[in-house]
ZAGUBA-370674 format. One line per 8 residues: for each residue x, y, z of C-alpha. Coordinates in pm, 1 decimal. Last residue first. Example, Ala and Ser with C-alpha at 12.3 -4.5 7.8 and 13.67 -1.06 7.14 Angstrom:
1367.0 -106.0 714.0 | 1230.0 -450.0 780.0
END
This chain:
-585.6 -1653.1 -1120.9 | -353.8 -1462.6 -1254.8 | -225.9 -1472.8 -1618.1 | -482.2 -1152.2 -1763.1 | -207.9 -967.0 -1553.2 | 76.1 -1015.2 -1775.1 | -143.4 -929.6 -2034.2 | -251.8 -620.4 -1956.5
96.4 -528.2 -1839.4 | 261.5 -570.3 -2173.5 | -13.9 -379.6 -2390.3 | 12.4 -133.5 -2041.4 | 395.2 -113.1 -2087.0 | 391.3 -90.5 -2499.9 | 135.5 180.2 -2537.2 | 331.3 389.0 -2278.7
645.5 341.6 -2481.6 | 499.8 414.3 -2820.1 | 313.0 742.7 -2607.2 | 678.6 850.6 -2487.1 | 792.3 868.5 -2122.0 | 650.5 1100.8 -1842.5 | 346.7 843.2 -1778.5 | 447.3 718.4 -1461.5
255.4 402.8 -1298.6 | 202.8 427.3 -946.9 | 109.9 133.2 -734.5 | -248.3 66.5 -532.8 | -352.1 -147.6 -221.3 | -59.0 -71.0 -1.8 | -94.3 263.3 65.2 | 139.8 476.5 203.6
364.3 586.2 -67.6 | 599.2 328.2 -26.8 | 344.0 61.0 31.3 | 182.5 208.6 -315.2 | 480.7 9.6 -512.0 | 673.5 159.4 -799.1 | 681.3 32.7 -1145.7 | 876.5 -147.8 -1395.9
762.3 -340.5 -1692.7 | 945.1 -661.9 -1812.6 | 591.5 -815.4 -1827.2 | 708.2 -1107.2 -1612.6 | 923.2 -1025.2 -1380.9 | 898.6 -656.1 -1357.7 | 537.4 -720.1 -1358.8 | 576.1 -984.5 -1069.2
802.2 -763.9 -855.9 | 543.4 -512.0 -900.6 | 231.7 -725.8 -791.0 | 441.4 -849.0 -518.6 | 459.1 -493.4 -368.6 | 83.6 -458.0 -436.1 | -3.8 -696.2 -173.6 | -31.6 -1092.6 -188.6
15.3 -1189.4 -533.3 | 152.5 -1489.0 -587.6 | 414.7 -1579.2 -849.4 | 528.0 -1970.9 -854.3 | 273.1 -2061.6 -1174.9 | 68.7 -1753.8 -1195.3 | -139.8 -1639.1 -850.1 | -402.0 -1468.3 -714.0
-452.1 -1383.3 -355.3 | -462.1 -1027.2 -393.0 | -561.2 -916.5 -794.7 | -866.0 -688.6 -761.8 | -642.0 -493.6 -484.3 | -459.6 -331.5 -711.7 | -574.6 47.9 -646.7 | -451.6 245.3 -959.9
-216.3 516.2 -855.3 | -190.2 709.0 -1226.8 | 114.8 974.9 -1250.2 | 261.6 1275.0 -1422.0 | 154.5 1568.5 -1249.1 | -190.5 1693.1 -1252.0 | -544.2 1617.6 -1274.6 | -523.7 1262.7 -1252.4
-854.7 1093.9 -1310.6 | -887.7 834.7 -1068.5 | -863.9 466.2 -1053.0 | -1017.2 124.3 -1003.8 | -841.0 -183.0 -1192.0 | -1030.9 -512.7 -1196.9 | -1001.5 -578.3 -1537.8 | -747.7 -373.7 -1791.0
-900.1 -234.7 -2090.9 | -964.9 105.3 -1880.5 | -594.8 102.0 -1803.0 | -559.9 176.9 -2173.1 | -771.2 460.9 -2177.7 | -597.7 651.7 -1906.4 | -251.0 551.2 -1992.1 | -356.6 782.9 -2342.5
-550.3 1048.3 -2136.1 | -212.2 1091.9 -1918.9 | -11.5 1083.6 -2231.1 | -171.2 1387.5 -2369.6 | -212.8 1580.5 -2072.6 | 180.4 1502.3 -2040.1 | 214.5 1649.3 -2416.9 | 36.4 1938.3 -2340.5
197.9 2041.6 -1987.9 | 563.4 2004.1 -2183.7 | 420.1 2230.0 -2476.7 | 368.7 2493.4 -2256.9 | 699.8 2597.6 -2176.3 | 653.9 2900.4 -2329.5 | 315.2 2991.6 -2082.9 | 605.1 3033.7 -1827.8
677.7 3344.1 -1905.7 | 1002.1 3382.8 -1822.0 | 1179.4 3488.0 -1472.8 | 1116.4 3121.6 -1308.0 | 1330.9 3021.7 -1605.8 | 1641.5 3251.9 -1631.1 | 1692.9 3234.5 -1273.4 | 1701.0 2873.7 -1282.0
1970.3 2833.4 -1497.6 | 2196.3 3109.6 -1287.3 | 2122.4 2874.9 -1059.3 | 2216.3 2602.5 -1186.9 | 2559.4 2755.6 -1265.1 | 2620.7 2857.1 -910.8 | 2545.7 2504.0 -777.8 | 2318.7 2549.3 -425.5
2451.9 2731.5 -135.9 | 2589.8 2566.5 175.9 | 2580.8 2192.5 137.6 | 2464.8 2070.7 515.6 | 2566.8 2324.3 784.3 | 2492.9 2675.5 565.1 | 2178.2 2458.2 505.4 | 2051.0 2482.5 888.6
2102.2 2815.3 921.5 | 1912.6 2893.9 594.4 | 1657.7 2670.7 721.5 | 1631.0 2878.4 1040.8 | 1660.3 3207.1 855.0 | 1339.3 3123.2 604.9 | 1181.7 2989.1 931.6 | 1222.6 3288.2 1088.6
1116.7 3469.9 777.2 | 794.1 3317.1 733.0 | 859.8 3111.8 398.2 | 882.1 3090.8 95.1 | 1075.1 2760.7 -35.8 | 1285.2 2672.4 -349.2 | 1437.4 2378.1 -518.8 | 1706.2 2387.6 -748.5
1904.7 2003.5 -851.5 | 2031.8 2118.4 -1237.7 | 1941.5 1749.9 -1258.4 | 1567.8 1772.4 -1260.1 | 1538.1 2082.2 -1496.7 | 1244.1 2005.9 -1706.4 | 1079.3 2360.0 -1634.8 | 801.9 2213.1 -1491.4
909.0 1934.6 -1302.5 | 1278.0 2015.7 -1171.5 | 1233.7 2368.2 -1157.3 | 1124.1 2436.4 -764.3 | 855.7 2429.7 -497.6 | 793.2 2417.7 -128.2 | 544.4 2652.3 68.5 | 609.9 2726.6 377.3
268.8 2781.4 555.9 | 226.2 2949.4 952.5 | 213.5 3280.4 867.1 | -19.3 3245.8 593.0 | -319.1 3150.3 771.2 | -528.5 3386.1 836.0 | -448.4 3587.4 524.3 | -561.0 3261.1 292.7
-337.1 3252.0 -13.7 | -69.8 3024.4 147.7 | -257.5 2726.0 80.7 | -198.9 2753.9 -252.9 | -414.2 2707.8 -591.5 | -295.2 2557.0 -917.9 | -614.6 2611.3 -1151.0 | -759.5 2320.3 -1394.8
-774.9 2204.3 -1721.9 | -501.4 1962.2 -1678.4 | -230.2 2047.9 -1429.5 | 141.7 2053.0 -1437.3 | 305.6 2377.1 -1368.3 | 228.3 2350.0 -966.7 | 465.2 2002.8 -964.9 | 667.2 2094.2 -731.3
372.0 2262.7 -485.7 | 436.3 2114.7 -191.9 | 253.5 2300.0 113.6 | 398.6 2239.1 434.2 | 185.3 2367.4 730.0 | 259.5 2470.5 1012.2 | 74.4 2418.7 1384.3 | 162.3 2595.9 1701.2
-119.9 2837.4 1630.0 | -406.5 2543.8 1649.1 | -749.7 2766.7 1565.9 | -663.1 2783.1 1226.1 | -611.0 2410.8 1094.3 | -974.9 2287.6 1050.9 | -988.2 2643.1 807.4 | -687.8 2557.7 688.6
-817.8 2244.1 578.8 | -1163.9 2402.3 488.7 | -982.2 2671.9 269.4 | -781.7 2414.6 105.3 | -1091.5 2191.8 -4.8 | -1248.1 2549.1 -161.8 | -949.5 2665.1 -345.8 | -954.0 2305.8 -477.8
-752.8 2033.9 -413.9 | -548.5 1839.5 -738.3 | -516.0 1461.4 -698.9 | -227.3 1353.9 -906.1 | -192.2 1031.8 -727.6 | 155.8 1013.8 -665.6 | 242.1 1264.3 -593.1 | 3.8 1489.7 -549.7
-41.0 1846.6 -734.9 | -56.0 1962.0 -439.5 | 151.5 1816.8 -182.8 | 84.7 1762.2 139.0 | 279.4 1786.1 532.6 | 66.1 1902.2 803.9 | 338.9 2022.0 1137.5 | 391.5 2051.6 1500.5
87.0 1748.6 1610.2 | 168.9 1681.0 1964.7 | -120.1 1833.4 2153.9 | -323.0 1579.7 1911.5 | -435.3 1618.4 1568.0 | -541.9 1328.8 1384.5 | -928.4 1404.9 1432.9 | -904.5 1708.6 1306.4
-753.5 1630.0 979.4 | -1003.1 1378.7 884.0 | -1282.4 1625.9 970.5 | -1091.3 1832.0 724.4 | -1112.3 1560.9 464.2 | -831.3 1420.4 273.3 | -833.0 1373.4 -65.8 | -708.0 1051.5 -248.5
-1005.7 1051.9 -560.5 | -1276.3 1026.7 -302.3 | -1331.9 666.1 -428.7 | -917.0 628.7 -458.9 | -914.3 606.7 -94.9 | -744.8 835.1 172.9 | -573.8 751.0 478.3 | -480.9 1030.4 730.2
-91.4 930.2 831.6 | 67.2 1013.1 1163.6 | 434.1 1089.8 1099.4 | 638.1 1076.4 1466.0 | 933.0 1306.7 1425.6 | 1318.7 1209.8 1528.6 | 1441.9 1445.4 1233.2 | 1533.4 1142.0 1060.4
1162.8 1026.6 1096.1 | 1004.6 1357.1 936.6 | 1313.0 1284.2 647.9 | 1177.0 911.3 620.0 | 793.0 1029.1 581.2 | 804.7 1267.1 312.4 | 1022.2 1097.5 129.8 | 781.1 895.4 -27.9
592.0 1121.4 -174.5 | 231.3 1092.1 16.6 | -89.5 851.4 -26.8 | -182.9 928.1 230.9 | -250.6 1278.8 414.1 | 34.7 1340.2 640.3 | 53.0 1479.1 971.7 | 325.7 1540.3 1197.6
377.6 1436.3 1556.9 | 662.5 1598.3 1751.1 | 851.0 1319.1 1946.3 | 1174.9 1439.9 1863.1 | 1161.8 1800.2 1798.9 | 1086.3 1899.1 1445.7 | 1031.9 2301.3 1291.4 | 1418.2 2368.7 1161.1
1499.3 1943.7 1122.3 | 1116.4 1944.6 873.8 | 1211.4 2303.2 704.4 | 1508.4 2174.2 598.0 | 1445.0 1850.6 469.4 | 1201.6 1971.1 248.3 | 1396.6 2196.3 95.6 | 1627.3 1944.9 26.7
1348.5 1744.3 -150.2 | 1272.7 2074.5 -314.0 | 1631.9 2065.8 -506.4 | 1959.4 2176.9 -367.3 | 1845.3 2463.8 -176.0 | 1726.9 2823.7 -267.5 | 1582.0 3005.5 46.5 | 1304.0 3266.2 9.4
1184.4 3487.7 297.9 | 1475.6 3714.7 243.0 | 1360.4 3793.0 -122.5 | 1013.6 3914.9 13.4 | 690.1 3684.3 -76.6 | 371.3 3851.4 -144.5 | 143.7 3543.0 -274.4 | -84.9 3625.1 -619.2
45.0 3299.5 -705.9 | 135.1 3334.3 -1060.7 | 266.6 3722.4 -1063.2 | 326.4 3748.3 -696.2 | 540.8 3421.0 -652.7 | 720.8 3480.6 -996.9 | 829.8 3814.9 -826.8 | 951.1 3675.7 -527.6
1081.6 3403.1 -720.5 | 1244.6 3646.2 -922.9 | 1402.4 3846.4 -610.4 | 1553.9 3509.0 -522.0 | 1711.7 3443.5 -816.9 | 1854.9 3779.4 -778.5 | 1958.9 3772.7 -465.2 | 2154.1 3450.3 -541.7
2065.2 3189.8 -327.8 | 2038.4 3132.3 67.4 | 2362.8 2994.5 136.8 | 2521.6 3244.8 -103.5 | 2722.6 3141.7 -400.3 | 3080.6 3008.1 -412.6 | 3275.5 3062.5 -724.2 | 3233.8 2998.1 -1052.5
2992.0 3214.8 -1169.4 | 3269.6 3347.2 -1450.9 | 3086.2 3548.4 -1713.9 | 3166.9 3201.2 -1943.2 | 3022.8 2967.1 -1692.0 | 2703.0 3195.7 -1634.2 | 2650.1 3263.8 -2038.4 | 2663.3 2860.9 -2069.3
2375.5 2842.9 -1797.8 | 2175.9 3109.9 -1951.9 | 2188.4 2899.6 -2270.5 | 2059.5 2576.2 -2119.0 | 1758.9 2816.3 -2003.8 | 1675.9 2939.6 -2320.4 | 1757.9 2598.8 -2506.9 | 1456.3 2393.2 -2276.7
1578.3 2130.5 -2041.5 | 1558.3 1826.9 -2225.1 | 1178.0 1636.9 -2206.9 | 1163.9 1316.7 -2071.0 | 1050.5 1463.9 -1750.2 | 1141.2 1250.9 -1443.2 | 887.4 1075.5 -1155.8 | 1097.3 727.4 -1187.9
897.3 409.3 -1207.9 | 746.3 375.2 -1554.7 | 1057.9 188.4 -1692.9 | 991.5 -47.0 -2008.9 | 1306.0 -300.7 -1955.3 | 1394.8 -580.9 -2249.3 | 1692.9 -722.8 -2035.1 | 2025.5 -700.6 -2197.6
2189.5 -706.8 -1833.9 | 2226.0 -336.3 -1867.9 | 1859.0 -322.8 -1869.3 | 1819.0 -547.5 -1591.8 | 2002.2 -290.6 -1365.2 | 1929.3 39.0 -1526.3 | 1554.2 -142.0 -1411.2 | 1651.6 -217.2 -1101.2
1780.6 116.2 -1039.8 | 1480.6 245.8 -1144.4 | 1294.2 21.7 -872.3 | 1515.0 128.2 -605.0 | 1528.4 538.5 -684.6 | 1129.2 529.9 -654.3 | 1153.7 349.2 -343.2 | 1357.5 553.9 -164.2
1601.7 375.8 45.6 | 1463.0 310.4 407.7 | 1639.4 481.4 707.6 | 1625.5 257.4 1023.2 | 2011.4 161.7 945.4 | 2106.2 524.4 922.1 | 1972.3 643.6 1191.5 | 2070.8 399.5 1401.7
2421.8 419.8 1352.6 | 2638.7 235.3 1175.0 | 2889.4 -4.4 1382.2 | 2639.7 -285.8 1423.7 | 2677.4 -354.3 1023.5
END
């Protein structure tokens, strides 16, 4: 295929989307599937917000809608911004996109020259890395370990930086590891981070409405460094709205007004309808959706236990999102009749092969020694992949 470009051909699918495709794949095939690869809420969208988007279609939003959003979905993530966040966010410093991932990709082609280094703690969403890439970026990863449960260290952060280093790229919640930092931990990255002015920093904060017994804290909430953080969120995760496709950033207005620039471009405003959606769910209360949070705290202590029955596994404990990133390592250099296992993306193929359980490797996430499991399917479900992985990896030897 010499006639594609070079962008295109260096461009590596998503993992995530691969393996669940895969699965659909085998599944259609009459294959016996158990997917834990896909980062989705099994939960429908909730009725309130379903019913906002009826009332849309029959008041007639049919037409186009702004580049940057409806002003009034933007003036309620303003306001959702102050009343959860405690962050002072004007409607023009907001841009609604087609889901946080095209957030994402906005802010990295309005801040990234080629060449520009930009770092990113690992493990990282897998995106993260292609779209810094596409804009001609250089990503310089800051390895963590599961021992520190995946966070990075300010002294880790200073020693990436270089007079090339334009942007800091994390998520928290993590995906995938579910590491949660601390008020604390962020104040000592941005404190690392303050003295470099030509530095941003992207905070991701998708999955900010699930957390287990613990706060959501931003970046953005320290004065001295707020004019350099766009902070990424939207309603796919929380509000179990991942294919109504709204994502949302705040943002220092010229970058709020570079990425709406750079959308008007791309896909110009995001589905009318969906947004009308969203508007009725950042303006609740969000305590309503509560269940959702429960039921994944629930799961996560159920994978939890049963990954304890499984030898040679070392993990943390999530506190948020809806993932476990066991390292693997244990099982390198074993083998079961013609399977060997020599890094964690053979461990997957091998599960999918043999335990008819599919998950997602930690080489696409930046780490090569663990994979993710999801646990945002049903307990029977969970209880049937692990029973199913256990002993698929009790084979090896």
């Amino acid at each position: 295929m010499n006639y594609l470009s070079n962008r295109i051909n260096e461009l590596e699918e998503s993992a995530t989307i691969a393996m669940a495709r895969v699965s659909r794949e085998l599944q259609e095939q009459g294959h016996d599937i158990i997917s834990l690869s896909l980062g989705e809420p099994d939960f429908i969208t909730p009725d309130n917000i379903r019913d906002a988007a009826k009332l849309a279609i029959d008041q007639g939003f049919t037409h186009y809608p702004p580049i940057a959003g409806f002003g009034d979905l933007r003036k309620a993530i303003s306001e959702k911004f102050k009343r959860e966040n405690n962050l002072d966010y004007k409607p023009e410093q907001i841009i609604v996109s087609t889901g946080a991932k095209q957030s994402i990709a906005n802010v990295v082609l309005s801040l990234i020259n080629p060449g520009d280094e930009v770092i990113v703690p690992t493990p990282y969403w897998v995106s993260y890395s292609q779209i810094i890439q596409l804009a001609g970026g250089v990503p310089v990863f800051v390895q963590t370990n599961v021992e520190n449960d995946f966070k990075p260290t300010p002294e880790q952060i200073k020693a990436a930086i270089t007079d090339k280093t334009k942007l800091f790229v994390f998520s928290s919640p993590c995906n995938p590891s579910g590491t949660i930092l601390s008020k604390e931990e962020l104040k000592g990255i941005a404190e690392i981070l303050r003295p470099y002015e030509n530095i941003f920093i992207l905070s991701d904060e998708i999955y900010e409405h699930i957390r287990f017994g613990v706060n959501h804290e931003s970046i953005a909430q320290f004065d001295f460094i707020k004019d350099r953080v766009i902070i990424v969120n939207g309603v796919s995760k929380g509000y179990a709205m991942t294919g109504w496709r709204i994502g949302y950033i705040g943002a220092p207005l010229a970058i709020a007004k570079a990425c709406d620039k750079m959308q008007g471009q791309f896909t110009s405003g995001a589905c009318s309808i969906a947004q009308k959606a969203a508007l009725e769910a950042v303006s609740s209360d969000w305590s309503i959706y509560n269940y959702m949070q429960d039921s994944f705290q629930q799961r996560r202590d159920l994978t939890i236990s049963l990954i304890k029955d499984i030898p040679g596994l070392k993990y943390n404990i999530p506190q948020g999102a809806f993932y476990v990133f066991p390292d693997v390592t244990y099982y390198f250099g074993k083998k079961y009749e013609d399977s060997v296992i020599n890094n964690a993306t053979d461990l997957c193929i091998y599960l999918l092969k043999e335990a008819k359980v599919s998950i997602v490797t930690g080489e696409a996430f930046g780490d090569n020694r663990c994979v993710r499991l999801s646990y945002a399917t049903s307990e029977a479900l969970l209880t049937e992949a692990m029973k199913r992985i256990k002993s698929a990896l009790a084979k090896l030897k």
